[in-house]
TIFIMI-924281 format. One line per field, with one value per residue (C-alpha): residue in one letter; x, y, z; residue number from 0. Coordinates in steps of 0.1 Angstrom, whole numbers. Last residue first. Layout:
// TIFIMI-924281
code = (a_...)
c1 = (X_...)
c2 = (Y_...)
c3 = (Z_...)
pos = (NUM_...)
// end
This chain:
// TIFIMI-924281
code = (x_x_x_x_x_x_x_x_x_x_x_x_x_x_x_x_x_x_x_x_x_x_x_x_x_x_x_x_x_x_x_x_x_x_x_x_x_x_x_x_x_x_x_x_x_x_x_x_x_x_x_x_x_x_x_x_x_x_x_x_x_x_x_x_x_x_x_x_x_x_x_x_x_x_x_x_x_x_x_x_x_x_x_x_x_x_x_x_x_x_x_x_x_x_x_x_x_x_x_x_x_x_x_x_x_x_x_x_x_x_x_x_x_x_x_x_x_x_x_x_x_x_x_x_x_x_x_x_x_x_x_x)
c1 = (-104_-92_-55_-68_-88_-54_-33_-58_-47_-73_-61_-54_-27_-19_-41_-62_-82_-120_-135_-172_-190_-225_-255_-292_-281_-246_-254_-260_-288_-280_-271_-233_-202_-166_-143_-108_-70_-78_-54_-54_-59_-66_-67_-107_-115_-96_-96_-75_-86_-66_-90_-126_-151_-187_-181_-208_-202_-202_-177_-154_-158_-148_-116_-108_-109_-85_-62_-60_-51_-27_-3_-4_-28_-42_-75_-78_-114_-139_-172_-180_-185_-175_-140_-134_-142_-114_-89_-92_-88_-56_-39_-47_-27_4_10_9_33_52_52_61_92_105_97_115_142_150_138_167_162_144_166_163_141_151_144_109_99_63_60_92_85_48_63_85_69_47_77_84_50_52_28_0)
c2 = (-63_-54_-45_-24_-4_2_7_35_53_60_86_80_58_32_9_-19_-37_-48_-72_-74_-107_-122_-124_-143_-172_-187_-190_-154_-131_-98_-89_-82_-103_-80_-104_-88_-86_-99_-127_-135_-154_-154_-185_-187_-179_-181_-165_-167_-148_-129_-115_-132_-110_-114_-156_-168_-211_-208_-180_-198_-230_-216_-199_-227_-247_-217_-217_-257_-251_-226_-245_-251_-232_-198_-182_-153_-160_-129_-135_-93_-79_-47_-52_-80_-55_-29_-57_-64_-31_-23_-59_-44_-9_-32_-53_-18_-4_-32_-29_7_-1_-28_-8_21_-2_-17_-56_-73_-65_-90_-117_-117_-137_-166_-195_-176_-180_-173_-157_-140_-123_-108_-97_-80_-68_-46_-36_-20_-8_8_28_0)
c3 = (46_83_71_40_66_85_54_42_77_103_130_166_159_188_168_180_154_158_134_140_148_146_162_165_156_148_109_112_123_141_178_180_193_192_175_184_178_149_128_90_64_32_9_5_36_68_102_133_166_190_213_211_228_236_235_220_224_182_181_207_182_155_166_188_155_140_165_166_123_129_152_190_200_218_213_244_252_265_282_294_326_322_341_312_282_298_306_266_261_281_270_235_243_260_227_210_231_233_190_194_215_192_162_176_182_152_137_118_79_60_43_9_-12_-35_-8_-4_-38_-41_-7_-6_-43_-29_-2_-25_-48_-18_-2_-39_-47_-15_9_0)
pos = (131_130_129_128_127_126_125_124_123_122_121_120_119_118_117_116_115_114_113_112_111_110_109_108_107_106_105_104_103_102_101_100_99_98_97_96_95_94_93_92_91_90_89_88_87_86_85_84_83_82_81_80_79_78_77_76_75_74_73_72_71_70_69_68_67_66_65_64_63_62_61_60_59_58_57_56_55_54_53_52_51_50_49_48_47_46_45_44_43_42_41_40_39_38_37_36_35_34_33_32_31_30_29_28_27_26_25_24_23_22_21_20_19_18_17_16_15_14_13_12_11_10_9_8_7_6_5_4_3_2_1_0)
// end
């Protein structure tokens, strides 16, 4: 999205990862703005437990145990699942929340929202790309 570049070559690593470079070591203002984010979802998730909320933290072994938990915390109605995995069609991806709302679905009478943390108190185009 901000590079056509970056963008070539994530695209490069996954279809020939053997091929790609390495990626550069991690600095530390990314190391201290990813606690901070880390730290900014514990805050929330603390905040939807002190209002009384059902919340599940999905954890597993490997992707495919994250996504059956995924599944099945969504089915049992969990308000809030933090950390979920989601597939479809060859995507996948992780949110930092489902946030259960009233509306039909195949569960019943809700469904879930994606809900992203982000330290950034604007929306950036990368950040709606992220949720699609």
């Amino acid at each position: 999205m901000e590079s056509p570049f970056a963008s070539w070559m994530d695209r490069y690593a996954i279809e020939f990862p053997h091929l790609a470079p390495e990626k550069d070591p991690q600095d530390p203002l990314s190391s201290t703005l990813q606690k901070r984010g880390f730290a900014h979802e514990d805050q929330l998730e603390a905040s939807f437990r002190e209002q009384g909320l059902t919340v599940v933290r999905i954890e597993g072994k490997n992707d495919e145990a994250k996504k059956n938990a995924t599944l099945s915390s969504m089915k049992q109605g969990f308000d809030i699942i933090a950390e979920a995995r989601l597939e479809m069609n060859g995507f996948i991806g992780f949110a930092d929340f489902l946030v259960k709302v009233s509306g039909e679905s195949n569960l019943g009478n809700y469904h879930y929202e994606v809900w992203d943390t982000k330290l950034s108190k604007y929306l950036k185009p990368t950040h709606v790309i992220q949720l699609c």
